[in-house]
C-alpha positions as CSV (number, residue, x, y, z in Angstrom):
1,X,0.0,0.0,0.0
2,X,0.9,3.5,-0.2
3,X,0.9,6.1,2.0
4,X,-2.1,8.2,3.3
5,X,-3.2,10.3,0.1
6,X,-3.8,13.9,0.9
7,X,-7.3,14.0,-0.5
8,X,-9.2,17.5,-1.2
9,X,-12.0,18.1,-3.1
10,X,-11.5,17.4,-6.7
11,X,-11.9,19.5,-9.5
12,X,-13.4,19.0,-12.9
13,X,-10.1,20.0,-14.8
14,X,-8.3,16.6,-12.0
15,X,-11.4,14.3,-13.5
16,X,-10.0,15.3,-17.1
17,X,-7.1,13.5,-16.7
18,X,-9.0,10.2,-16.4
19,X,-9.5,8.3,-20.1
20,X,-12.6,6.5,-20.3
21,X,-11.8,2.9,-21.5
22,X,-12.1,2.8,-25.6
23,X,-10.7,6.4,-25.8
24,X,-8.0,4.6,-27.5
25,X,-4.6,7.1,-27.4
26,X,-6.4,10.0,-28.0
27,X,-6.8,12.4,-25.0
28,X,-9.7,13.8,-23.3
29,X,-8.8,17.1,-25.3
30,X,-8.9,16.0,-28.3
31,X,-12.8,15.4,-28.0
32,X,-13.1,12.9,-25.2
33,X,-15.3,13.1,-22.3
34,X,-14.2,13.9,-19.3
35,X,-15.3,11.7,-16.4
36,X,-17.3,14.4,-14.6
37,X,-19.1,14.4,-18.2
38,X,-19.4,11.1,-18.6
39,X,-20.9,10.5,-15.2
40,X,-23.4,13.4,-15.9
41,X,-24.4,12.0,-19.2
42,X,-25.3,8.8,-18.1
43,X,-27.4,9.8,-15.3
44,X,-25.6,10.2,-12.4
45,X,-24.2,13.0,-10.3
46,X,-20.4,14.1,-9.9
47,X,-20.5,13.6,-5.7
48,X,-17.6,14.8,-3.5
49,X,-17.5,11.0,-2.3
50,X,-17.3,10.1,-6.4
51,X,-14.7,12.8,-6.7
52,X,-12.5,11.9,-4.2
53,X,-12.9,7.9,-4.9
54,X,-11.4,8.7,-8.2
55,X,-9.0,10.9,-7.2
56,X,-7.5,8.2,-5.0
57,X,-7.6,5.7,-7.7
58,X,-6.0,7.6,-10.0
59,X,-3.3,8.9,-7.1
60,X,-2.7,4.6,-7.1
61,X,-2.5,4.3,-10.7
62,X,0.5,6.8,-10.3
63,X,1.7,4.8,-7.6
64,X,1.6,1.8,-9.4
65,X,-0.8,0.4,-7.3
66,X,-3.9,-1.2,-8.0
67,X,-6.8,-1.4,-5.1
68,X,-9.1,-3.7,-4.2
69,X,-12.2,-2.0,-2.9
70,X,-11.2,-2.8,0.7
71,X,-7.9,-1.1,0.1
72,X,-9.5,1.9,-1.1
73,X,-11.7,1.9,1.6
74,X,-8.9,1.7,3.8
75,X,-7.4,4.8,2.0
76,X,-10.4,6.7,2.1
77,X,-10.7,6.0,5.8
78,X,-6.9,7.0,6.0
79,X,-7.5,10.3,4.0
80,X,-10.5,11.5,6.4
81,X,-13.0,10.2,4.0
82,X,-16.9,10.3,5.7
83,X,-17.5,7.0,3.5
84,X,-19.0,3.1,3.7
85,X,-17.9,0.5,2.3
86,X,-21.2,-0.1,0.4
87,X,-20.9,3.2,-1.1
88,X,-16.9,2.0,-2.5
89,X,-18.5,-0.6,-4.1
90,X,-21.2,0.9,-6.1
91,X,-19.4,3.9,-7.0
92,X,-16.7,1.3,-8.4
93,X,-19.5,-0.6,-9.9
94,X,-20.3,3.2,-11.5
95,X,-16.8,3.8,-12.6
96,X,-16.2,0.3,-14.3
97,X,-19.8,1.0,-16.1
98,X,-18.7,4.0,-17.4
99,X,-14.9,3.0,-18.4
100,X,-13.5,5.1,-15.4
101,X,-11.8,2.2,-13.8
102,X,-10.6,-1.4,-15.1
103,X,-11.2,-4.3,-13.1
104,X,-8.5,-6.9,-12.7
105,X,-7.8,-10.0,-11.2
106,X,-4.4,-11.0,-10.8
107,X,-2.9,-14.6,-10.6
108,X,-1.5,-14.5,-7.2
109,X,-5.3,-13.7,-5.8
110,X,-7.4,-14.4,-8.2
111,X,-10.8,-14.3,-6.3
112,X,-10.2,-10.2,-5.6
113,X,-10.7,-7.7,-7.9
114,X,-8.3,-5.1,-8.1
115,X,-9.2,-1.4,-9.5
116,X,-6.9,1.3,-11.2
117,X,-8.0,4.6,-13.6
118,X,-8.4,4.0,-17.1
119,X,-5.2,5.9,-18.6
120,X,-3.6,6.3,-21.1
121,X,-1.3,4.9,-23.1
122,X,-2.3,1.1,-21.7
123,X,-0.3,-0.9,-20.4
124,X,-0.1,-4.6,-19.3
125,X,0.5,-7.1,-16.4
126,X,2.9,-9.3,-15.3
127,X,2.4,-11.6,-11.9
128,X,5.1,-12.9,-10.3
129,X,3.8,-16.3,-8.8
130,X,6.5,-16.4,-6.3
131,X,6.0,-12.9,-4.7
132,X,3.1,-11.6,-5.8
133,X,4.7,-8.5,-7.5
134,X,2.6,-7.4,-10.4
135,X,4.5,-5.4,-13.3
136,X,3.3,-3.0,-15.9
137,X,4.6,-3.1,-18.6
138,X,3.9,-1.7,-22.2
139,X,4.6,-3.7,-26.1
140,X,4.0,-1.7,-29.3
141,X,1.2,-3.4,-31.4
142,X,-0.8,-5.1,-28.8
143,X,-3.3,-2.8,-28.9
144,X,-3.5,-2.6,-33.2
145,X,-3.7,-6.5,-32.7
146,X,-6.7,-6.4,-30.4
147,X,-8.4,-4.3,-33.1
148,X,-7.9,-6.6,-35.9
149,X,-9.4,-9.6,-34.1
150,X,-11.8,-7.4,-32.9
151,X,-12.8,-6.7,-36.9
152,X,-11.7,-10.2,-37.6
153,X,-14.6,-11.0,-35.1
154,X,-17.0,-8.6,-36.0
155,X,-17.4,-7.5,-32.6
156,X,-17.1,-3.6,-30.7
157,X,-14.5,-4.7,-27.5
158,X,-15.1,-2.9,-24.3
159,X,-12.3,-3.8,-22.6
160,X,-9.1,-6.2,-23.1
161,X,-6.5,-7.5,-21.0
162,X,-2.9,-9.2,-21.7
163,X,-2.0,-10.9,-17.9
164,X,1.5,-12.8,-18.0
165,X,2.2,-15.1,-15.1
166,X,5.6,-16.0,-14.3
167,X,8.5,-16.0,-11.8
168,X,10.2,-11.9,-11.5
169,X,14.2,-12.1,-12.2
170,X,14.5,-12.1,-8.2
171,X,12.1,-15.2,-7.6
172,X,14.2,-17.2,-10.3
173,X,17.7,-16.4,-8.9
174,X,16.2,-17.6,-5.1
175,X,15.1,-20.5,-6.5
176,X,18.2,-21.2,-9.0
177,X,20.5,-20.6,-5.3
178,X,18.0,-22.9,-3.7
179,X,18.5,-25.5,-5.8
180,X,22.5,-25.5,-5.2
């Protein structure tokens, strides 16, 4: 986890910054909603409690951290947020609805679902099965070859996901010097 987040009340031009899912590389400038737009337009209102969820989430993303909603709940609780833990979850139900926040669930827990902001560019995972350390990490093309199967298909994707599963360089040398 990271540390306590100073959280204060977010504004519209902080919401910009987050990249619906689909947005492709494009920006929220270059004729992208923001989120405060894209929650308004589908029906619901831009709370301080939404505001601040989102600001944490993306605060993690920068982190390289991804939250499950317990931890963001703990981070809330942390940063002086008067929130429940019900309300965490539907406004991450929201967010995912939306394309605010991508879901996730990562080999070394896969029964919890871990959050982080849609950004841009995309990136992908790596789980390390020994620690638990999950990577980022970016490849040119991936994204150009989700769009043609996505035509080869004939479908409209709203989301895709490349999760590799492995041993981190750190995990292999323990094992290779346990093994001697």
């Amino acid at each position: 986890m990271f540390g306590v987040i100073e959280v204060h009340r977010m504004r519209e031009e902080d919401l910009k910054k987050i990249v619906p899912a689909g947005a492709g590389g494009a920006s929220p400038a270059t004729g992208y909603q923001c989120a405060a737009e894209r929650l308004r337009q589908a029906g619901y209102r831009v709370t301080s409690q939404r505001a601040q969820l989102l600001q944490l989430l993306v605060a993690g993303r920068q982190e390289g951290i991804h939250l499950d909603a317990e931890g963001l709940y703990a981070q809330a609780q942390e940063a002086g947020l008067d929130i429940s833990l019900a309300t965490v979850y539907r406004a991450l139900a929201v967010f995912q609805e939306l394309g605010l926040v991508s879901r996730h669930h990562f080999a070394h827990d896969g029964e919890r679902e871990y959050y982080e902001a849609s950004t841009n560019p995309s990136h992908h995972h790596f789980t390390c099965l020994g620690c638990g350390q999950v990577i980022e990490f970016q490849v040119p093309g991936v994204q150009s070859l989700v769009q043609d199967v996505a035509t080869q298909l004939g479908v409209t994707l709203r989301q895709s996901s490349l999760y590799l599963v492995g041993y981190c360089s750190d995990c292999q040398d323990r094992m290779s010097h346990q093994g001697n």
